[in-house]
Each structure stands twice: as C-alpha cells, then as structure tokens.
N, C-alpha and C positions, 0 to 999 in steps of 0.2 A: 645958431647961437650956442657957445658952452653952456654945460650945466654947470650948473653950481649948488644946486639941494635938492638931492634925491631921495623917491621915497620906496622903501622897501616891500612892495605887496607879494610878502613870502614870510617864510621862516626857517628856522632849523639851519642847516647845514650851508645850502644856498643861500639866503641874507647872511650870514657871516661872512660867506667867500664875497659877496658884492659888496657891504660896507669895506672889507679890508682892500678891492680895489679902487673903489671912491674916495677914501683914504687916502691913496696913493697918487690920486687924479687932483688931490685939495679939494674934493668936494662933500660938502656938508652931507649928514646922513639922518633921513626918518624913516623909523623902524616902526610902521604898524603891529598891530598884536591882538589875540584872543587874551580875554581873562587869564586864560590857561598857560598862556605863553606870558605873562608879565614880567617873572623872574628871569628869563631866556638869555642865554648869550648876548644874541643880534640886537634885543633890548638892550642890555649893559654898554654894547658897543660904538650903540649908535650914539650922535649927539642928540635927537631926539627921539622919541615913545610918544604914539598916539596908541589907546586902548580903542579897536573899530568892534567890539563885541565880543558874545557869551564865545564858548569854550567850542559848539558847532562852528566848520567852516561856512556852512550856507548862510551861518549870521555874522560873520568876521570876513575870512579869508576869500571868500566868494562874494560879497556885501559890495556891489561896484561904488553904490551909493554914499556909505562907511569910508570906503577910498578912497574916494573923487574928493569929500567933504576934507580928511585929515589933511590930503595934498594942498586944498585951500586955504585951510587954518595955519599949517603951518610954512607955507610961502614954498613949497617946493615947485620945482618945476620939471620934473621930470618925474617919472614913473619906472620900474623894472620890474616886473611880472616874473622872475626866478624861473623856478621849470613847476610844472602842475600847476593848480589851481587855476586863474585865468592868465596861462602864460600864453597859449595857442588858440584865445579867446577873440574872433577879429570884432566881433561888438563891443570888447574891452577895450582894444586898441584903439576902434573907432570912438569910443567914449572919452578916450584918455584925451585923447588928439582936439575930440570938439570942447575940451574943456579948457582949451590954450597949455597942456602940457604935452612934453615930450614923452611919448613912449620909449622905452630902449629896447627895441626889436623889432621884425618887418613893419610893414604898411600893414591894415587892415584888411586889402585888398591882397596883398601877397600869402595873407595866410589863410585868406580864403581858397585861393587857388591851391596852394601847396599843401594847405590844411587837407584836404579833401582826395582821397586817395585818387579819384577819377579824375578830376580834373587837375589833380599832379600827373599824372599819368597821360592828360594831351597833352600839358606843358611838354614833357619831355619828350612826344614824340614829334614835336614842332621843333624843338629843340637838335632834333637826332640824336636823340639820347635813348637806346635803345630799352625796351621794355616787355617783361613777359608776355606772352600770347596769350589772348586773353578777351574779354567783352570790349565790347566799346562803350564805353560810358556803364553808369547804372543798370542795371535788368533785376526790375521789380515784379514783372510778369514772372511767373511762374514757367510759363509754357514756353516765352521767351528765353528762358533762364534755360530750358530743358535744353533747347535749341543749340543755343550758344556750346553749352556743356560737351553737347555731343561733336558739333563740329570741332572744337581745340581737342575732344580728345582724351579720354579718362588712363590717370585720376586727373582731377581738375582741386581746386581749391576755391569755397567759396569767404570770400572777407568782407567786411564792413568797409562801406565807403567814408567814415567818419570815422575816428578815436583811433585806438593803438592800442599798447600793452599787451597785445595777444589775446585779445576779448573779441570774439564776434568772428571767428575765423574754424571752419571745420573742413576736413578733406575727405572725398570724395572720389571711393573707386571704381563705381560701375551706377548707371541710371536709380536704381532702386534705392541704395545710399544718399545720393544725390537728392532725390526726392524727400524724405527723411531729412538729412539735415538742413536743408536748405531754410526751412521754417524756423527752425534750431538758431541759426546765425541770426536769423533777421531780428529775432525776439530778443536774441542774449545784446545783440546792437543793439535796438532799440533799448532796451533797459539803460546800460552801461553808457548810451554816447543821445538817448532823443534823436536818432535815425537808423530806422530798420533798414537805409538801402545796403545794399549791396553789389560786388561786381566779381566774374570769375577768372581766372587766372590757370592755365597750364602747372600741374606741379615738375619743379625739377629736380629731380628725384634726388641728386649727386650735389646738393648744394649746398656751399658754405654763405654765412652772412654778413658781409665786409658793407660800411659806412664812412662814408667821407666827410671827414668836418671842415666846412666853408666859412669864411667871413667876407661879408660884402660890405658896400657902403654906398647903394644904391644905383652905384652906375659898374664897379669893378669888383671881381672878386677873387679868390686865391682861395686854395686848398691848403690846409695842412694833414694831407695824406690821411691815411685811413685806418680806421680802428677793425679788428674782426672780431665777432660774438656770434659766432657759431655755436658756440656751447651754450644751452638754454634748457629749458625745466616747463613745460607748458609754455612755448614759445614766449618764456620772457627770459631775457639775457641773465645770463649768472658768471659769465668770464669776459673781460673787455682785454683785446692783447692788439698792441700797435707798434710797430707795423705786423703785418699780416704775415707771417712765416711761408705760407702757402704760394702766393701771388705770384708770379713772373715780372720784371720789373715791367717790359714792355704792357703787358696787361693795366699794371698797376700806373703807369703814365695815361695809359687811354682811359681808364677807371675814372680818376682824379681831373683829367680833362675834360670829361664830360659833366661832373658834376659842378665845374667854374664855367662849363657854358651854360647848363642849365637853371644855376644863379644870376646867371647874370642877363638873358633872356627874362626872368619874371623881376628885376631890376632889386634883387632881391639885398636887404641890409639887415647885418647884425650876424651874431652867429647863427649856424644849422647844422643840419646833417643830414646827407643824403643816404638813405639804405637802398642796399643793392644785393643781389642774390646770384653767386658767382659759379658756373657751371664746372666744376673740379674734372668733369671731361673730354667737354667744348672747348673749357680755356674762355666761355662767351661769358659776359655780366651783362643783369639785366637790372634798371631801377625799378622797387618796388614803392617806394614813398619818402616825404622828406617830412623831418621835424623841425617844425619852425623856431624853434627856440634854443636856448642855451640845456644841453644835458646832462641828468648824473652823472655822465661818465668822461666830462669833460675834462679830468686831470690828466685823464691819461695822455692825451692828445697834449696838456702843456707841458709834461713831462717829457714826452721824444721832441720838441719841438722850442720847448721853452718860451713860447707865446702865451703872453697873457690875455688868454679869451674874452673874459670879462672885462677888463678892462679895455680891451679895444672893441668891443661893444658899445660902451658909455662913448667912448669915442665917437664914432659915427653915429650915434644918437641925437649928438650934439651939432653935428653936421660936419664933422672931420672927416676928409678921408683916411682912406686906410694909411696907417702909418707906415706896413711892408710891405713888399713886393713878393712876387713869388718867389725871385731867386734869393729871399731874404730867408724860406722858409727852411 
C-alpha cells in the first residue's frame, strides 16, 4: 500500500533530504524532535512536529517507545530511520513493522544478516561473492583466534563483528601484537557496539576502498556503480569520488555484479552499500561488509547518476517496484 504520512525518526541534514522527497512523492510529513531540535529546519518543513523528548538522544532520538507513540498520535504510517540512530536497528524495524507501520528500509531480518559483518560475510560466500581470507564466523576463544591468525598468515586484521565507523578494528603483524591487541578490539567493540565478538581477516596491503550503492525492492536489484574512499583518517572516510578513477572497467562490471547478486540473494530492499576492498595488484576485490541503510555520502552517487535515492526508497517501502532498470542507470 502507498504511503501517505511519514514520520521522520532523524534530523539535521537527513530529515530535510527525506521531507523534500516526500514532498515530492505527495506525501504528508512528521518530523519528530529533541527539545533541542524544536527550532530546526526538518521541524519548519515538515507539516507536522511531535516533541519525543529532552535534548539526549537516548531520551528522544533513540526512545523506540517516544516513536512508535507520535507515529500513532499522528496517523502516520510509515517510518524512515535516516542513517544513525536506529537506522541499522533490526529490533526497531521489527518494532516498527509489529506496530502496523511501514518501515522504509530492509526487513528486520535482512539487516540482521547484513548488519553483522560475519554473517554478511556467509551471505556473500553463498552468494559467490568473493571475500577476504579470513575466520569462519566469530573466534571469541582466544587460543582459537591465535590459531586462525596464524594459519591466514600475518599481518592479519582483527574487527568487530557488529558496528562500523572504524571502532573496534586493530592490525596485527606478528603473534605477540596479536595477542596484545586482540583484548583491545574486543573491549573498544564491546563499549561502542554491546558485542565484543570479533572475526580476522588477511590484511591486503595494496588496497583501495570502493562501495557499491544498491537499490532493491525485495525481490530485484540494480547498482548504481560505485563510489571510492580510499582516502581516510583513522579508517573513517574523509574523500567520497565516484566513479572510481582507478578501476578497470571490466573489474568494475564484475565489482557492481556481484553486489546486485548479493542483494538480491538476501532479498534485500531499500537502499545500501556494499564495501569492498580492491587489490591495486591482483586487479582481485573482496567484500568486506554492507550498510543497510541510506548513507552520508549518498549525493554523490545521485550526482553521477541523477537517481533519486530517497525517494525511490519511499517507493519500495510502499510496496513499488523499482521504478528503473539497470540499463536505465
């Protein structure tokens, strides 16, 4: 069923880009808020303002309860989680969903899978979608961890199996290092994401960072080519350039292919991005994990491309299909 009144559980920069595609779509808009945000743009913009709490997000913007409750009061029916807060939250999706609303992005179930770097990591090698060398699943044991390390081969990289941003990630070039950080990862994860697991990975020394932005609609999915951020500061991205100067185009056909098989394997809807880590010597790419959600850096991708992300989002939300095709892209 279309939407028709959606509510904003975001703010800042992101609810204004999603009111002005709703806008666009005829569909009514509620803009929740902190205290702190009352004066706000997305406030201003929207047709309605609920106040969901104080000026902390844990009592506003994180507040399922605050959410769920304005979504009721004010007749919407659908939901859009922006990016942070609980955008990659599948208990929120699942909440949203058992509350008779639309969420606008994956299934609950999708972003468990995908959320999760390890078991994005079977998905794609079910998929055949190739992936760095690496553990098989979690390795919480220590002695197992040691094991693993040594067989793939130093240096090795150990990451969090949960979160992103470059938290909970240390590399590792000989046993004794290894042992040392290992503890390191799991604590700064557990802090930042409520799960210390972790999993290790081969490092590739000679690697750039190229991401593929996907849109599905449950059953089909299509690429609009890839962004690279290579360029980063404490592995968080500080340069987004698309297309990828670097790439071969045949690379960049097989790159882009495999990230519309591997959406469409976990039947996946809405927008994403798949990251991948591209061997500048091999010419080999390997998928390291997918964000289930709509991201910062999402202009850029509708800049080369001139796709409106968002609002073909809202779209298959609704239960559209995709409005293009690939050779549309």
């Amino acid at each position: 069923m279309p939407i028709t009144k959606l509510l904003i559980a975001n703010r800042g920069e992101i609810a204004v880009r999603i009111i002005r595609a709703a806008k666009e779509l005829g569909i009514r808009t509620v803009q929740v808020h902190s205290l702190a945000d009352a004066d706000s743009l997305a406030v201003k913009m929207a047709d309605e303002a609920v106040n969901i709490g104080p000026p902390h997000a844990a009592k506003s913007y994180l507040n399922v309860d605050n959410i769920l409750k304005a979504a009721k009061d004010t007749g919407a029916d659908a939901v859009h989680p922006g990016y942070g807060f609980l955008a990659e939250n599948a208990n929120f999706a699942d909440a949203v969903k058992a509350a008779g609303l639309v969420f606008v992005g994956p299934e609950g179930e999708s972003i468990r899978i995908m959320g999760d770097k390890v078991a994005a990591r079977a998905a794609a090698e079910a998929a055949g979608v190739p992936v760095v060398p690496g553990s098989d699943g979690r390795v919480d044991d220590p002695e197992r961890a040691r094991l693993v390390a040594e067989a793939i081969g130093f240096p090795v990289m150990i990451k969090a199996a949960a979160g992103g941003g470059g938290r909970g990630i240390r590399v590792a070039h000989d046993l004794s290092e290894f042992e040392t950080l290992m503890p390191q990862a799991s604590a700064e994860a557990k802090a930042a994401f409520g799960d210390g697991g972790l999993y290790i990975e081969k490092v590739i020394e000679k690697a750039r960072h190229i991401e593929v932005q996907i849109l599905g609609d449950g059953q089909r999915a299509i690429h609009c080519f890839e962004r690279e951020c290579s360029l980063q500061r404490r592995r968080q991205k500080v340069w987004e350039e698309a297309p990828s100067a670097v790439l071969p185009q045949e690379v960049r056909d097989k790159l882009c292919a495999s990230a519309v098989a591997l959406a469409e394997a976990v039947k996946y809807r809405g927008a994403g991005t798949l990251e991948y880590l591209y061997d500048d010597q091999t010419h080999h790419f390997y998928f390291i994990e997918m964000n289930t959600r709509i991201q910062v850096e999402h202009p850029v991708t509708e800049m080369i491309t001139g796709i409106d992300l968002v609002r073909e989002m809202i779209r298959v939300a609704g239960g559209a299909p995709l409005s293009i095709s690939q050779d549309d892209v």
